[in-house]
C-alpha positions in Angstrom: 0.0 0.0 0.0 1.6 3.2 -0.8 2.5 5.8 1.8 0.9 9.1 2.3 3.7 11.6 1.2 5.2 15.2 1.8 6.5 17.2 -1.3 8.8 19.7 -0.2 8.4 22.0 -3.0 10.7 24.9 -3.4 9.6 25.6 -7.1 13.4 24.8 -8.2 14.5 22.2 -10.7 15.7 19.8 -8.3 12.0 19.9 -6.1 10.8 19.3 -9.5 12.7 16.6 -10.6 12.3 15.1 -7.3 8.7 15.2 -7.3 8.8 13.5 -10.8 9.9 10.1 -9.7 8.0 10.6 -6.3 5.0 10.6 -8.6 6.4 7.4 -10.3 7.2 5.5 -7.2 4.7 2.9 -6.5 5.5 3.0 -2.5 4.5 6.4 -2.5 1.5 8.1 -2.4 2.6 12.0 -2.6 -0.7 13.9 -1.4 0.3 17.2 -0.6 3.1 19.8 -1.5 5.2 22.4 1.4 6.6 25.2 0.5 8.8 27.3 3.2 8.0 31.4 2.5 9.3 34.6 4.0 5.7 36.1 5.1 7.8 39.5 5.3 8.0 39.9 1.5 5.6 37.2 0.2 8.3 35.0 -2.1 9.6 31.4 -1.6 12.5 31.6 0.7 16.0 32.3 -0.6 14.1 31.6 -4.4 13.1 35.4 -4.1 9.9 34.4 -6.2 6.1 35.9 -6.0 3.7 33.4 -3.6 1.3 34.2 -7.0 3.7 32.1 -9.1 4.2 29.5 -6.3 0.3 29.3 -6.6 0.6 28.7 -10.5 2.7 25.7 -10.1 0.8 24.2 -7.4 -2.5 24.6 -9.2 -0.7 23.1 -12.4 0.9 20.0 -10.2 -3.6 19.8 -8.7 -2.0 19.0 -5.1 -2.8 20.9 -2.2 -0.3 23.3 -0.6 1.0 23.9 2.5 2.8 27.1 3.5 5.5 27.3 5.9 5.3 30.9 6.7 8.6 32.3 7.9 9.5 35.5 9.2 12.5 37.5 7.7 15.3 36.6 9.4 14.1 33.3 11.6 17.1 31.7 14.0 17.0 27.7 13.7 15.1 27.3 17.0 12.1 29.5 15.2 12.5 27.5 12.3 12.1 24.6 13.9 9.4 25.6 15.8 7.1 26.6 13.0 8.3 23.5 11.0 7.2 21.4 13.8 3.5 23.2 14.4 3.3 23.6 10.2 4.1 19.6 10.2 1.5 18.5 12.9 -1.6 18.2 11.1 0.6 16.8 7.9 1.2 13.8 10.2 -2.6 13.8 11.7 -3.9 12.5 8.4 -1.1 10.2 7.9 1.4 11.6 5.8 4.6 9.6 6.9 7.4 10.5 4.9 8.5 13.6 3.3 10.8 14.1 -0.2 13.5 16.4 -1.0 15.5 17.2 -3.7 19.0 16.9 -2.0 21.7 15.5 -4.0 25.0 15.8 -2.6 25.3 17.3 0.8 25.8 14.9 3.8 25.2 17.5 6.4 21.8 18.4 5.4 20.0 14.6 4.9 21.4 14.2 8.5 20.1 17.5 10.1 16.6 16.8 7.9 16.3 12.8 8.7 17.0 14.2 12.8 14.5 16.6 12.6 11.8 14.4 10.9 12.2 11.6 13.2 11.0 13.3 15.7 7.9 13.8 14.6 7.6 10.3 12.8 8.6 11.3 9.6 10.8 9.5 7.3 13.0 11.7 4.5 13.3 10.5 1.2 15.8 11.8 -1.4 15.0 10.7 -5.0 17.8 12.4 -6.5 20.5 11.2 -4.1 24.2 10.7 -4.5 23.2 10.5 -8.7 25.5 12.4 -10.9 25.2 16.1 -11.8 25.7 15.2 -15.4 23.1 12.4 -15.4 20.7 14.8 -13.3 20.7 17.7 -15.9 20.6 15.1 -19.1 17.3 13.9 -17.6 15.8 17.5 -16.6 16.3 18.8 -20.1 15.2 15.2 -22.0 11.8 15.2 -19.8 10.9 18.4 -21.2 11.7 20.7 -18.0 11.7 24.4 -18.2 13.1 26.9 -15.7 14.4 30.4 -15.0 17.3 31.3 -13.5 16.1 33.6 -10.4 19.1 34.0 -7.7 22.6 33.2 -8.4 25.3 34.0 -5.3 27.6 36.6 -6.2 30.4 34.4 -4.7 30.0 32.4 -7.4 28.4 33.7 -10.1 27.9 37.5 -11.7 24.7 38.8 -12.8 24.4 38.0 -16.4 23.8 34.6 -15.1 20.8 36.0 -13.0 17.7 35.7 -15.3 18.5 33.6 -18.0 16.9 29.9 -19.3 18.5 26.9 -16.9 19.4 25.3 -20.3 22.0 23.4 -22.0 24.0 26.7 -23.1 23.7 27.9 -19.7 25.1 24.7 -18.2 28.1 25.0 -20.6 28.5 28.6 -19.7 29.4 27.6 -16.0 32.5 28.8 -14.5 35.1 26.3 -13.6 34.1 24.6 -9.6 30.9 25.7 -9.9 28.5 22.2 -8.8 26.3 22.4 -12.2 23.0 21.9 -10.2 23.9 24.8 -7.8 24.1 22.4 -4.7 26.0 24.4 -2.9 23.8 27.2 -3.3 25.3 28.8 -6.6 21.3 29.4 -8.3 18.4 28.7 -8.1 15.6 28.5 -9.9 11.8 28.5 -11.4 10.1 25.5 -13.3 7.4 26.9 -15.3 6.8 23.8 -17.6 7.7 19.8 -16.2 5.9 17.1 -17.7 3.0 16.9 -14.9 2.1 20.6 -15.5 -1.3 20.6 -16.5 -0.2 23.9 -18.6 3.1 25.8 -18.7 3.3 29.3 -17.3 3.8 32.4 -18.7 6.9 34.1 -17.0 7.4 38.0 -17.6 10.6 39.2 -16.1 10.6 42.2 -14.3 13.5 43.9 -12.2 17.2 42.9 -12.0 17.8 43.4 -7.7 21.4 43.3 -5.4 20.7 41.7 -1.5 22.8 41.9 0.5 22.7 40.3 3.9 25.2 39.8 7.1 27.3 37.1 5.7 27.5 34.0 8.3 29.6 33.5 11.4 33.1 32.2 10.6 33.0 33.0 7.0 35.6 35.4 7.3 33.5 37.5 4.8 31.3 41.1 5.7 28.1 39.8 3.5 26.7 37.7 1.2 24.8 39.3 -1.5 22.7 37.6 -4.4 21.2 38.8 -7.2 17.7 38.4 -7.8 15.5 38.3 -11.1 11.7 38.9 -10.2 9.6 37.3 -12.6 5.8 37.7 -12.8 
């Protein structure tokens, strides 16, 4: 019998991809999708993208969301704390395990499978330990589509901000840069993947600089991204 199932859905290629063999696996039963957004400015968390187009994709996928509504700047212990009360009545009608799009990073399945357990939840990871190059061959042969929407000025400048996550992008790619921006390099916006009832129309709008404290340790004074809003 499959197993109710959480989508954590960040509107990103890899959440997408993810979801696609979620919806494929006959163990799983995905029935709803959760998406974590900064109530402040009404975007998807670190995506930087309208909760209007967050609404077109979930209407497109026909599951129900979920909104994790964060404040601006939440420390871990509020973050947990409004993952925990946004999860409870998730697990009251039996969802049991929840999926993510994680590929690479060791540190994060372990801090996500802790924090699940807790509350009964088991983490899945679709994508996991596959290679980038695989990964990317697949996204573009199933037909996805995407926009580039933040790319980390560490990494990468802003003529990379706003363009189609396609194969000319890909080959564009500085040298060291993880091609599916696992360490945080972009991300993006799917407006077409092959469960999409319809694809969506994206207008770009406004080309924007963030800055923010940069983190403890770092050795650096900020962190800044660049941001395409799309509409």
């Amino acid at each position: 019998m499959a197993i109710p199932t959480l989508m954590n859905w960040s509107g990103g290629k890899d959440s997408a991809l993810a979801l696609y063999h979620a919806l494929r696996n006959p163990a799983l039963h995905v029935t709803d999708l959760l998406t974590s957004v900064n109530a402040h400015h009404g975007r998807i968390s670190m995506h930087g993208v309208r909760t209007a187009l967050l609404e077109a994709q979930t209407q497109r996928i026909g599951l129900p969301l979920t909104q994790l509504q964060l404040p601006e700047n939440p420390d871990m212990a509020e973050y947990e704390r409004l993952m925990r009360a946004t999860l409870a009545p998730l697990r009251a009608r039996g969802v049991a395990r929840s999926v993510f799009g994680d590929i690479h990073l060791e540190d994060l399945r372990r801090y996500r499978e802790q924090q699940l357990a807790t509350m009964g939840l088991e983490a899945v990871f679709p994508l996991w330990q596959r290679p980038n190059a695989e990964l990317l061959a697949e996204y573009l042969a199933l037909g996805f589509q995407a926009v580039v929407v933040c790319v980390n000025e560490q990494h990468l400048d802003r003529s990379f901000c706003g363009r189609e996550l396609d194969a000319e992008f890909l080959r564009d790619l500085p040298p060291g840069i993880d091609s599916c921006g696992e360490n945080g390099e972009y991300h993006s916006f799917v407006y077409e993947a092959p469960y999409f009832s319809s694809p969506i129309v994206v207008q770009r709008g406004e080309l924007v600089r963030r800055a923010y404290p940069a983190p403890a340790g770092s050795g650096a004074t900020e962190a800044a991204f660049w941001f395409q809003d799309i509409y």
